[in-house]
N, C-alpha and C positions, 0 to 999 in steps of 0.2 A: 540723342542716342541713335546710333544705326539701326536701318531693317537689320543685318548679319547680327548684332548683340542682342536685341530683341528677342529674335526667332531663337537666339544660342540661348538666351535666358529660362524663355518659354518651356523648349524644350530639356532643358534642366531639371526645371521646378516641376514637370508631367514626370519626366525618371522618378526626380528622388519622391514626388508623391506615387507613383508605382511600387517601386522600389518598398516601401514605408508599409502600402495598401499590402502588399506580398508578403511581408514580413509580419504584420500581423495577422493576417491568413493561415500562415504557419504555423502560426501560437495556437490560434485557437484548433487549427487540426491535431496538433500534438497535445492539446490539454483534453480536446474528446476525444484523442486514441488512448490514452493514460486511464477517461473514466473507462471503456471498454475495459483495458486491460486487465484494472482493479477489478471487475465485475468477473472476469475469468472468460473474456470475449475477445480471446486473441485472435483469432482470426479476423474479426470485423475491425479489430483497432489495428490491424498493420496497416492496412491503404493508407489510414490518417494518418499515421507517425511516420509512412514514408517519406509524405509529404514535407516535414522538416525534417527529417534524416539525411535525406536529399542535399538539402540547405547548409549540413553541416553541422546541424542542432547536435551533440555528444548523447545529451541525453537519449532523445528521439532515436539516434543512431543503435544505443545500449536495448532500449528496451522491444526495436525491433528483432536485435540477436535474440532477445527472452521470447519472443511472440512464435520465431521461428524454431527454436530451439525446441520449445516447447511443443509445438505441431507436430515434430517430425520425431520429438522423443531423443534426438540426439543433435551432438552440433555437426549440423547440415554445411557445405562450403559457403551457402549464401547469408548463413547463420553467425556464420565465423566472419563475414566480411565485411559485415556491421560492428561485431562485437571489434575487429581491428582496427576500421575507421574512429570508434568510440574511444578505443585504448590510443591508439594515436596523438589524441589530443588529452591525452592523460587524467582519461576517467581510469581510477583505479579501480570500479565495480566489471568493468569491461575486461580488463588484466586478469584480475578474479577469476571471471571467467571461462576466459580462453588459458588459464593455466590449469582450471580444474577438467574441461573438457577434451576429448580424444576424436578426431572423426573415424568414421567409419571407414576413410580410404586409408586410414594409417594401417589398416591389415593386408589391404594389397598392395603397400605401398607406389599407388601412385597419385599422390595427394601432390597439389600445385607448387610451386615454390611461396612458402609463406614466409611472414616479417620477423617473428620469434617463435621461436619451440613452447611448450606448455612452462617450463622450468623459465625460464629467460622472462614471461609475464609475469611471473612467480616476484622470482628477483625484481623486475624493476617496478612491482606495484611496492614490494617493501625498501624499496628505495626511495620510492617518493613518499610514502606514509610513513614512516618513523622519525626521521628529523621532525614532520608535525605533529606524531603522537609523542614525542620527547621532549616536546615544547609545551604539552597539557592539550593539543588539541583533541577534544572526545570522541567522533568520528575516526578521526586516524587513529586513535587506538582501541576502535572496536573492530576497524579493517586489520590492524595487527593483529587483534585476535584471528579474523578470519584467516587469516595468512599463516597464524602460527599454531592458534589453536591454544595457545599459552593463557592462562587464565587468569593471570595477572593484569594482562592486557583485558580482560574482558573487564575485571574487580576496576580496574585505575578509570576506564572509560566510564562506568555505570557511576562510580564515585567523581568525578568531573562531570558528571547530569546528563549523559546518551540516553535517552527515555527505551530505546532498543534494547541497552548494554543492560540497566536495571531490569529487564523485562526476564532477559536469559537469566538473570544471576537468580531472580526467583525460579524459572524453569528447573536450573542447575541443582539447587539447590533442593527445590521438590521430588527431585529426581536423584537424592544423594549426594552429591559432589558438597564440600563443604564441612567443616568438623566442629557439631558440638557437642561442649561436658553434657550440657542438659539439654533434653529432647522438646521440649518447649519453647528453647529459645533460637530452634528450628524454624518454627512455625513464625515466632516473630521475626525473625529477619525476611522470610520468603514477605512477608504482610508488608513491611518495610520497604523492601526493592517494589514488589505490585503497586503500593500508596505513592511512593517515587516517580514510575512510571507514568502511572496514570496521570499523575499532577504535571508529568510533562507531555500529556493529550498523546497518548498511544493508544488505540483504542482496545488491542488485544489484550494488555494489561489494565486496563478498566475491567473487562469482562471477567478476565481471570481473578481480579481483585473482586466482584461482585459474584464468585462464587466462594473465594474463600472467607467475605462478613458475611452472605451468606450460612455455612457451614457454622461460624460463631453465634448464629442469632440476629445480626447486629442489621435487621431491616430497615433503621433509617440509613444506614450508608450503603444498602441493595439498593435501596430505592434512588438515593442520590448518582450513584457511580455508574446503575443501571442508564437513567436519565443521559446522563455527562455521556457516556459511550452514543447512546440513540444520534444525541446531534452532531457524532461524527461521521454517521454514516453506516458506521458497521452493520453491517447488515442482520446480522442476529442478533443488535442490540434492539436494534429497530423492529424488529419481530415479535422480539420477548416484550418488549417494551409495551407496545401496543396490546398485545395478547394478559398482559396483568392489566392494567387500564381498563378492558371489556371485563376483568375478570373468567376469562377463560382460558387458566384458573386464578382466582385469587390467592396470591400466594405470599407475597410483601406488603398487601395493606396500601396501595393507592387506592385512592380513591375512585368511585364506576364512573367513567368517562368513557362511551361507546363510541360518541365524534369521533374525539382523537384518537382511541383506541382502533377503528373501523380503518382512520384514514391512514395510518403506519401503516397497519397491517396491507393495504392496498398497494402499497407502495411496491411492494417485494415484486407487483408485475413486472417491473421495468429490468426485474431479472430473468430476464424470457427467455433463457437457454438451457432450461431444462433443469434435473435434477430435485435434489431435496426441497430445494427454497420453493422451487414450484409445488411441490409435492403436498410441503405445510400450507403454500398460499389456498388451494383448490381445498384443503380439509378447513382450515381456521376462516376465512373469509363467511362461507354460508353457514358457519355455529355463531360469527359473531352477528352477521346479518338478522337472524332469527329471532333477535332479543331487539329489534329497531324497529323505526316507523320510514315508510319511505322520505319523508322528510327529513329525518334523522342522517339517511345515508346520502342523500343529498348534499346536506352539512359535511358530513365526513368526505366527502369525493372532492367538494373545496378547498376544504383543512387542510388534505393531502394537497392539493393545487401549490398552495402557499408555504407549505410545509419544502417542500422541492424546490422553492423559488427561495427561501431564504436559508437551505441547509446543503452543506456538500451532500453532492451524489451518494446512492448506493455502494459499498466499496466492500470484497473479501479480506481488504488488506494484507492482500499476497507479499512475504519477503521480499523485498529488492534483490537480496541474493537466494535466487533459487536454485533447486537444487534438481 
């Protein structure tokens, strides 16, 4: 074999492992801009998600438009130019949203020359999702919802198993929408779509569902659904969770478990941007403290350690389609 094939080999095999090394790089910057995100830390998670937005990643590309979108409170040009790269390659969450959004140069008309008008996103996201919501896919027909707002589309999605689609049809229906003879069999359906949901690991419909067997009494499945939400993360499962565990307050009948109870509730640091969550961590931490031995919260500081290594992150479970 030649030195010239050699050297061509070498330098091959160094690319495409660069090449490889960089693309997984990518991954993991866009999977920690995502927990950011979820935690309501856009601003800290755009650097990351640039980083494969950049690359081309659709996703990364969409939820940078959200991150910016959302900072500036309107769709900003550089907001819009993500969300176009994303709709480009035929995210239809992207389409969505440069159909629902207006910039602010549209008043003085002198906004750049763009790819499509808000109507034209409109049209061609229900162009690509309805041939696959007419084929039974569940996603494309809860995008047809969102597109059309038609609630049929919302019922055929949540009845083909979108754990989202069932999530609304209880909302919808808590909220009115929906016709029955008997007022009872109201409440069973909303229980129906929540139990639905939940069983397809949504965490906001877990919670919702653990207020409404709540509201019936029915504390072994507070206790169970309560649990099933904590290990996804939601962050007010996670809170509550722990906070009945110390029993401050006991309120479902877990049993006193201060460890694990101490170490949930620790957790909520890692939500350090402020607000409520911080608000409950600084009141609930030193009442549950007060009932422990420093050994005890020692225990508990581990638990948490372990608890984080083997459970998805902290998450508000913000819409994908925000608004």
């Amino acid at each position: 074999m030649s030195t010239h094939l050699v050297c061509a080999l070498l330098i091959t095999a160094i690319s495409s492992s660069a090449f490889a090394q960089t693309s997984l790089e990518q991954q993991a910057a866009k999977e920690q801009g995502l927990i950011l995100y979820n935690q309501n830390k856009a601003v800290s998670a755009a650097p990351l998600l640039t980083v494969a937005a950049k690359a081309g990643d659709h996703e990364a590309q969409y939820f940078m438009g959200e991150c910016l979108r959302k900072k500036n409170h309107y769709m900003s040009l550089e907001a819009r130019k993500w969300y176009e790269a994303s709709a480009a390659q035929g995210d239809l969450y992207a389409m969505i949203q440069l159909g629902r959004s207006e910039n602010l140069c549209e008043l003085s008309q002198d906004c750049p020359t763009r790819k499509k008008t808000p109507i034209e996103w409109l049209n061609e996201a229900q162009r690509l999702a309805k041939p696959k919501a007419e084929q039974g896919d569940a996603e494309a027909m809860f995008i047809m919802y969102q597109l059309t707002i038609d609630q049929d589309w919302l019922e055929k999605s949540a009845i083909a198993g979108n754990a989202i689609a069932q999530y609304w049809m209880a909302i919808g229906e808590q909220e009115g929408s929906g016709v029955f003879l008997l007022p009872w069999k109201r409440s069973v359906s909303i229980a129906k779509w929540l139990k639905a949901s939940s069983e397809g690991g949504y965490p906001k419909a877990m919670m919702a569902y653990v207020a409404a067997l709540y509201k019936e009494g029915d504390m072994a499945g507070v206790r169970h659904w309560l649990e099933e939400a904590a290990k996804t993360g939601e962050q007010n499962a996670v809170s509550t969770y722990g906070a009945y565990l110390t029993h401050t307050p006991d309120r479902v009948g877990y049993p006193l478990d201060l460890v694990k109870g101490y170490g949930l509730v620790s957790l909520l640091k890692e939500l350090d941007g402020g607000g409520s969550a911080q608000v409950y961590l600084e009141e609930k931490l030193p009442e549950i403290a007060a009932k422990m031995t420093p050994k005890q919260i020692k225990e508990a500081n581990e638990f948490a350690k372990n608890w984080k290594a083997t459970h998805p992150p902290l998450s508000f479970f913000p819409e994908k389609l925000s608004r």
